[in-house]
C-alpha positions as a Markdown table, in Angstrom:
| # | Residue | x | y | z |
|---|---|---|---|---|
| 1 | Unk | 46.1 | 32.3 | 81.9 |
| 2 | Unk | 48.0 | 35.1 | 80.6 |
| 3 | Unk | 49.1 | 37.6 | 83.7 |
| 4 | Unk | 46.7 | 40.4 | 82.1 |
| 5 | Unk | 43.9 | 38.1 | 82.5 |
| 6 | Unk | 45.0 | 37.2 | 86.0 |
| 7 | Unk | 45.3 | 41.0 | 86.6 |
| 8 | Unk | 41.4 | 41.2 | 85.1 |
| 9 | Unk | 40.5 | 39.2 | 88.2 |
| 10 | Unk | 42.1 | 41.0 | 90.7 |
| 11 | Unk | 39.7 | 43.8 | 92.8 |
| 12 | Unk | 39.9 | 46.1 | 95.4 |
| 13 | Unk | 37.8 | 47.4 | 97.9 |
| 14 | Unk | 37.0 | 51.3 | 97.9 |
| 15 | Unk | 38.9 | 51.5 | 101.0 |
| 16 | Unk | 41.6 | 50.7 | 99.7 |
| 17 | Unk | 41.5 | 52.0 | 96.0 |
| 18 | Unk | 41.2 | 55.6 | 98.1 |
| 19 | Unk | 44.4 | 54.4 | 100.1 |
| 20 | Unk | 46.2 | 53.6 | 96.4 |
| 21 | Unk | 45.1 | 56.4 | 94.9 |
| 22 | Unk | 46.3 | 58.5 | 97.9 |
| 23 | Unk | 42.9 | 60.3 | 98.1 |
| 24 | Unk | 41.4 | 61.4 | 101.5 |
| 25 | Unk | 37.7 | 60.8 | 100.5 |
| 26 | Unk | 36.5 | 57.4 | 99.8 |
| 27 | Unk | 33.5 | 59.4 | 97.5 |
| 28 | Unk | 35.9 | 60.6 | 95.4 |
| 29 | Unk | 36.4 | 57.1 | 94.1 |
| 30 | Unk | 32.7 | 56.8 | 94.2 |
| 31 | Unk | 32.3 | 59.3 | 91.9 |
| 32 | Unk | 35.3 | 57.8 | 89.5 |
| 33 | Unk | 32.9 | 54.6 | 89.4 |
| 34 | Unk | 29.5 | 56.6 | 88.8 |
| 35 | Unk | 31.2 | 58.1 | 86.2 |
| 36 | Unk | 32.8 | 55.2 | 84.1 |
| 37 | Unk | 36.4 | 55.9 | 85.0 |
| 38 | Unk | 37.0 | 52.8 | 86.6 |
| 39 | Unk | 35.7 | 49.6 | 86.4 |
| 40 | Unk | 34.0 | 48.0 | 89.6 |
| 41 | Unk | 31.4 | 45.1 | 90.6 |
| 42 | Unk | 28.8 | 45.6 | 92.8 |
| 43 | Unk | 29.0 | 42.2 | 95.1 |
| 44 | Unk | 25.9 | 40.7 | 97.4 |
| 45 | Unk | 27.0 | 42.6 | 100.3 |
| 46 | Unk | 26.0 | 45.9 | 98.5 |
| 47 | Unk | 29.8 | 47.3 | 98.3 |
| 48 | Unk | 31.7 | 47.8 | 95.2 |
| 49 | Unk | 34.8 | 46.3 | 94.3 |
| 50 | Unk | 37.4 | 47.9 | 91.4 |
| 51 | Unk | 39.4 | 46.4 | 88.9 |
| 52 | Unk | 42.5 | 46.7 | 89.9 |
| 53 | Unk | 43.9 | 47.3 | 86.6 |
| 54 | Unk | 41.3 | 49.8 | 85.8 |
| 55 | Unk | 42.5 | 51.4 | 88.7 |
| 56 | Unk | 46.1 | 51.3 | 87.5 |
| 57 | Unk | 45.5 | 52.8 | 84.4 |
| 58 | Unk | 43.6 | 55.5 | 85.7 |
| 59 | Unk | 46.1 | 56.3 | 87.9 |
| 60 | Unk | 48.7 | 55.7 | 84.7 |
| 61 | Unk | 51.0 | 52.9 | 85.6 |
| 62 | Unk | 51.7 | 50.9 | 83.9 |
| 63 | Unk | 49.8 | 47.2 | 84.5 |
């Protein structure tokens, strides 16, 4: 497995994607998934977790 594919598997809760993203706001990363701009999973517990490198290339670093 290449490390990009590694990286595919790798997710973060919206707690921490705010904390990354140096937001105040955990909707505001709500509204990034809504709209598209990240990637994210919904798991069973009803949370969403994000790609971490969907997040990173939002943010534009590079992965």
């Amino acid at each position: 497995m290449s490390t990009t594919q590694a990286q595919d598997l790798v997710f973060v809760s919206v707690t921490e994607a705010t904390r990354l993203l140096g937001y105040k706001d955990r909707r505001t990363v709500y509204k990034l998934i809504h709209r598209g701009q990240v990637k994210a999973r919904k798991v069973n517990d009803g949370q969403y977790r994000i790609n971490l490198a969907s997040l990173k290339a939002f943010a534009g670093e590079e992965v």
